[in-house]
N, C-alpha and C positions, 0 to 999 in steps of 0.2 A: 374706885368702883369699876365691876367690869361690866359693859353688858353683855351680856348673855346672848349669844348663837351655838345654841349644840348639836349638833352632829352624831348620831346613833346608825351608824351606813354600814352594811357589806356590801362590797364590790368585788363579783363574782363572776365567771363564767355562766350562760344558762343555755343546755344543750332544745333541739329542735325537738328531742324523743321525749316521752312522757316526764322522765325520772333518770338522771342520769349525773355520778360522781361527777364532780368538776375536779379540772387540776387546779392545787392551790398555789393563792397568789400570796397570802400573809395572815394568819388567822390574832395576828400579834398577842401570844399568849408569852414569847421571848419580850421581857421588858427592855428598856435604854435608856441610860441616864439622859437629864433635861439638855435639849439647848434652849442658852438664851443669849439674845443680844442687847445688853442696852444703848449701843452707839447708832445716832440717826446717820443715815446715807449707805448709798448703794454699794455692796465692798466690805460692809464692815462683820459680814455673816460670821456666824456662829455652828459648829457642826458634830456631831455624835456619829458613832458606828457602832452596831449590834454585834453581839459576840456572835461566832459562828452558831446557827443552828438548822442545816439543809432540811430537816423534817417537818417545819412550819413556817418555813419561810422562802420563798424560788430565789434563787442564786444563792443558795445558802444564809446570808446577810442582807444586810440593811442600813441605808443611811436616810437624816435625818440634818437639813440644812432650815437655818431661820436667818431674817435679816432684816431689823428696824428700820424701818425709811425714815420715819420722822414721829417727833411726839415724846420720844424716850430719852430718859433721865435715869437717874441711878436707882430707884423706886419701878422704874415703867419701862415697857419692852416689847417685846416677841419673844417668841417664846415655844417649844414642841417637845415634849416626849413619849414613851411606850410606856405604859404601865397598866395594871389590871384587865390585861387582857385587850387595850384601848390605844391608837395612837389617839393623840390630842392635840391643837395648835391655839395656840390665845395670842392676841393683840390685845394689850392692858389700854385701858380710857385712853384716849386723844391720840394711842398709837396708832401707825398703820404700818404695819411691817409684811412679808412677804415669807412664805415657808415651802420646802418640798417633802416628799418621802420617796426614797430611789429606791429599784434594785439592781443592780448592775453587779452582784456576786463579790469579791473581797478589794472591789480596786476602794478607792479612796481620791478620784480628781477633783473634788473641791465642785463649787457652784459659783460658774460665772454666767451674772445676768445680761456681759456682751454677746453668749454664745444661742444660738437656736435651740442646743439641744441642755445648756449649761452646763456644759461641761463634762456630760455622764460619757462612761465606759460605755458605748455601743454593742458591744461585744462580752459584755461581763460576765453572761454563764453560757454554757449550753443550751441549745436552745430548745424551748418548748412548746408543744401543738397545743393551743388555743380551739382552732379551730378543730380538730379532729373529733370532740367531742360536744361545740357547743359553735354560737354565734354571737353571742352579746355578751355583754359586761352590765351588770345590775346594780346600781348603790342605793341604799335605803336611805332616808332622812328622817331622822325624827323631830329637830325642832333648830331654824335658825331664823334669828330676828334681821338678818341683813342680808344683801344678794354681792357677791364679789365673784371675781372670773376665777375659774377652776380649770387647769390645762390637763390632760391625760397626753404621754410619750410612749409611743412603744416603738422598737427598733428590733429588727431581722438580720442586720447587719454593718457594716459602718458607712454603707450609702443608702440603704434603705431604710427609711423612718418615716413616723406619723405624728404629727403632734394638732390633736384637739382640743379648739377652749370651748368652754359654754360656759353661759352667766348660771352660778346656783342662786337659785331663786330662793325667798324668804319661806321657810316651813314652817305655818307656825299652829301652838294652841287653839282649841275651838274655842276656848273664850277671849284670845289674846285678840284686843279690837284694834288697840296699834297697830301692831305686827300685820293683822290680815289687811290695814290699810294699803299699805304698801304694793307698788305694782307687782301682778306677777304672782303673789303673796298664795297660797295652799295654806291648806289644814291638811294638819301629818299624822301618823309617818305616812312619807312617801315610797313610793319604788320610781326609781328614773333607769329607764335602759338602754343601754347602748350599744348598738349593731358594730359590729365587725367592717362590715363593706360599706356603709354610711361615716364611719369613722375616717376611712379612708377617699370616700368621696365626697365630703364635705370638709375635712379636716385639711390642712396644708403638707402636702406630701414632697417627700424625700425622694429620688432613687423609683419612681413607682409605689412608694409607699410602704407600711409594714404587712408583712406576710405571716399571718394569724398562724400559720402552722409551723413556726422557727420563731418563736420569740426568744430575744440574745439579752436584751432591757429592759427596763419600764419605768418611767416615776408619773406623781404626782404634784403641779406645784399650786401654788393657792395663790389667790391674789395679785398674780400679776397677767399680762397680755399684752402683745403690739409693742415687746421691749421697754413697759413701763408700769410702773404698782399700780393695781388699782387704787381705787379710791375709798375702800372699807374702814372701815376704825372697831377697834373693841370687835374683835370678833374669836369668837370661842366656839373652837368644835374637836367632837371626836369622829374615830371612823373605826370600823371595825371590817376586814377583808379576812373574807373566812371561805372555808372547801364547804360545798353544800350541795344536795341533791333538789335541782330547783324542776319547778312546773313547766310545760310551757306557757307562754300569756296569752290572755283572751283574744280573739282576733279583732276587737277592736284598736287594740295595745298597737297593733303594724296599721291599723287605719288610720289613727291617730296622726302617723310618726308621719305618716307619704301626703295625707290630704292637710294636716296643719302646722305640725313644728315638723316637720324636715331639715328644712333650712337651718334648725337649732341645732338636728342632730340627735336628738332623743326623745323621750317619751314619758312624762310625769302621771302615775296611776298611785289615785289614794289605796294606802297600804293597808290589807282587810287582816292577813296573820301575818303567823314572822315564822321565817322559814329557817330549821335548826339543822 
């Protein structure tokens, strides 16, 4: 049995002007066969690469790394792939494994959890202005029963890099009483946003850090931090990063971020529509 944490997220640019195209980061409508790993320990990852497609996806490409810590058998695992429009990553019962999603454009170096940056191509595509249009990064949540650490990489060049974790907190159900038990725990969906220059001032920086206006990389990893897994089990989620014309956020959204989670880095605002 698995339990259940799902994940219904865009993670987007969102400019400072009323309305305005974002550059996209992955709308994943290019699908990718599964990885999975069923061997416990660190080393034993499992990895996929997307077929070329530069028009929905930045560097062209896409990779997709998973890696069972412990808990897995030939039945049981970790586990990631693209499909219907959806990355996905699941940890089956009593697993707890660890996963990423890169862009770093056609290299292929593999994910190693001795390195800071694990190994990605720093320099994978040309690079692109984030900031010229926007300031934050947005991910939507619709529904997770557990809280595990979530890193965001971004990279400007092979000495300048930014890598930020934050704990994702439980999203859950308004009738779900478990779930809302839980420290930290919301009623979803969420919107969490993430500043540009809070990222780099809170976050552990490279080189001065990354420079929003020449992005060269990017990943995603899930579940790990401080060089070690977290401690999640059974955890299932999707995400979806998509190009969007977003609002600006109420100015409570920055009062929020500077008088009470700063320190965290973002900003959690129950999600009222869903922005297409």
């Amino acid at each position: 049995m698995i339990k259940q944490a799902l994940f219904s997220a865009m993670l987007f640019a969102f400019a400072s002007g009323p309305s305005v195209a974002q550059p996209l980061i992955d709308n994943f409508d290019f699908s990718q066969a599964l990885a999975q790993d069923n061997t416990n320990g660190i080393g034993s990852s499992s990895a996929t690469a997307s077929g070329l497609d530069p028009g929905s996806i930045i560097g062209g490409q896409r990779e997709i790394y998973v890696n069972a810590i412990s808990g897995a058998d030939a039945f049981s695992g970790t586990r990631a792939g693209v499909a219907s429009s959806r990355f996905a990553f699941a940890n089956d019962s009593g697993v707890v494994g660890i996963g990423a999603v890169r862009w770093d454009g056609t290299s292929t170096t593999g994910f190693d959890t001795t390195l800071a940056d694990f190994g990605i191509d720093r320099t994978g595509f040309a690079g692109v202005s984030f900031a010229a249009v926007a300031n934050s990064l947005k991910l939507t949540v619709l529904n997770s029963d557990a809280a595990f650490p979530f890193t965001l990489q971004f990279f400007s060049s092979d000495s300048a890099w930014t890598s930020f974790t934050f704990a994702a907190i439980p999203v859950c159900s308004a009738g779900d009483v478990s779930c809302l038990s839980q420290a930290g725990a919301v009623v979803g969906p969420t919107d969490f946003f993430f500043n540009f220059a809070l990222m780099n001032l809170l976050g552990t920086k490279f080189g001065g850090g990354a420079d929003f206006s020449n992005i060269t990389a990017m990943q995603a990893i899930f579940n790990f931090s401080n060089g070690s897994p977290g401690s999640a089990q059974a955890v299932d989620f999707s995400i979806d990063f998509v190009t969007a014309t977003t609002p600006v956020p109420e100015p409570e959204t920055y009062a929020m971020l500077l008088a009470g989670l700063g320190m965290m880095g973002f900003v959690a605002r129950r999600r009222k529509n869903k922005t297409v």
